[in-house]
C-alpha positions as CSV (number, residue, x, y, z in Angstrom):
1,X,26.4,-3.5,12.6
2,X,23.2,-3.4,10.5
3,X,23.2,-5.6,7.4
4,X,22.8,-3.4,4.2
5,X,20.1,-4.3,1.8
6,X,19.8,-1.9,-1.6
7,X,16.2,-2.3,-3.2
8,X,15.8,-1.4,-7.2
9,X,12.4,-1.2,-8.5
10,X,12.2,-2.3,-12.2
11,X,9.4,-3.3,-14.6
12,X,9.3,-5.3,-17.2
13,X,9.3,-4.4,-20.5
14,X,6.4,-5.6,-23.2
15,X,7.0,-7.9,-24.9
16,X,9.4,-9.1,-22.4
17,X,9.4,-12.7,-20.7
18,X,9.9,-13.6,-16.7
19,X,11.4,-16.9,-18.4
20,X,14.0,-14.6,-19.6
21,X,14.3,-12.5,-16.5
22,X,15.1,-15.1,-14.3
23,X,17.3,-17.0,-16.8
24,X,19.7,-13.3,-17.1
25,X,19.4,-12.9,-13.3
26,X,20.7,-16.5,-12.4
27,X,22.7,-17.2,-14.8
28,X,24.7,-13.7,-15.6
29,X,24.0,-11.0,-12.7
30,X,24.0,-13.3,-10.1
31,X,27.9,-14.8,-10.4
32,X,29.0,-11.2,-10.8
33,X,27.5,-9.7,-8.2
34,X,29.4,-12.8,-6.2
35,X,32.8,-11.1,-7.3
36,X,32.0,-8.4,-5.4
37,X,33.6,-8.3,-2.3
38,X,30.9,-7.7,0.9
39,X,27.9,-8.7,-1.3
40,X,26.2,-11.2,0.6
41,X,24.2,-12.4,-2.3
42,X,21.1,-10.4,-4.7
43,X,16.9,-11.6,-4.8
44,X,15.0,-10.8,-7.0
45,X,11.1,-10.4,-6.2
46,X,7.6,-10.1,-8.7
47,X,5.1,-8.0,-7.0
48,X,2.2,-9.6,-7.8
49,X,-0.1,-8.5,-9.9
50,X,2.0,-6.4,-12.3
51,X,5.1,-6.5,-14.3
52,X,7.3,-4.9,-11.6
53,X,10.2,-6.8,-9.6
54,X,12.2,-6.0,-6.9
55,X,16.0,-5.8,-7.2
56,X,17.6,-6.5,-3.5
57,X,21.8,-6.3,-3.1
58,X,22.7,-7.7,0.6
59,X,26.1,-6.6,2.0
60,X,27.3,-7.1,5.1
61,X,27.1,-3.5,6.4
62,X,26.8,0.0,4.5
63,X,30.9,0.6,4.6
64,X,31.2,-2.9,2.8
65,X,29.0,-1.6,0.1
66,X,30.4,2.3,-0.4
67,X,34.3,0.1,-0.5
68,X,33.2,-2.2,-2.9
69,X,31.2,0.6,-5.6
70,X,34.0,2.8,-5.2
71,X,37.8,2.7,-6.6
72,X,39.8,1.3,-9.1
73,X,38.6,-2.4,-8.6
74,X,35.1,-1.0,-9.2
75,X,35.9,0.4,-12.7
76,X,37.4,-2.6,-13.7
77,X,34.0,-5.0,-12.5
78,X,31.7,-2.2,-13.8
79,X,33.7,-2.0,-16.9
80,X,33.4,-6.0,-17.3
81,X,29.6,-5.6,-16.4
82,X,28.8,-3.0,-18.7
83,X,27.0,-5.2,-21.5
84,X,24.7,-6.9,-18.7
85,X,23.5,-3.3,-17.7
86,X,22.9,-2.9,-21.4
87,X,21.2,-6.1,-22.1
88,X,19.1,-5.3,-18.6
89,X,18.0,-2.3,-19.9
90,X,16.8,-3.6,-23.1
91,X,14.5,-6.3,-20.8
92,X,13.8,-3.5,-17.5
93,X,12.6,-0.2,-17.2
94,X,14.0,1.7,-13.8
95,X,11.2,2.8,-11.9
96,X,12.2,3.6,-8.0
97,X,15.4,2.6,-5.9
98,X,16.3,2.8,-2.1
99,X,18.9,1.6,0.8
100,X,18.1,0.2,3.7
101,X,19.3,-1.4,7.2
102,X,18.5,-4.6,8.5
103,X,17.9,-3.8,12.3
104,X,16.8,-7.1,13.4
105,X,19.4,-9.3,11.7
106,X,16.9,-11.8,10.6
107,X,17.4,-11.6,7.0
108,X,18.9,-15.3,5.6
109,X,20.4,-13.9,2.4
């Protein structure tokens, strides 16, 4: 089975710090992704030369991912999560998003 990686595409918002960025991403969003059951860990990625980041979500497979955003156990994380995906949208702007296989099996995540 293919390792399942989910990209987000999000920008920065002026007036905005990376300081901040990586300080909400390692400190907040990372630990609760880690509750998730399947998620093999998040990175986070500046494409350089702009204010634009990429968002990536490793699971083991696609099934682990559609189990673990679906149900009642879901509700209850995303209900506990709901103020970070506030306080992220205050400090990101959405700009793409897309889901992806991991063919080769390389990735170290």
């Amino acid at each position: 089975m293919a390792e399942f990686i989910t990209f987000k595409r999000w920008k920065l918002r002026d007036g905005r710090q990376e300081a901040e960025l990586l300080e909400m991403v390692r400190n907040v969003i990372e630990p609760h992704n880690q509750q998730m059951p399947g998620c093999l860990g998040i990175r986070l990625l500046h494409i350089l030369g702009t204010r634009s980041y990429l968002a990536l979500q490793y699971w083991q497979e696609r099934a682990s991912w559609q189990v673990a955003t679906s149900g009642d156990d879901y509700e209850v994380w995303r209900e506990a999560y709901q103020p970070v995906l506030e306080r992220w949208d205050q400090m990101m702007v959405f700009e793409d998003e897309w889901e992806t296989e991991d063919l080769l099996g390389v990735s170290d995540a």
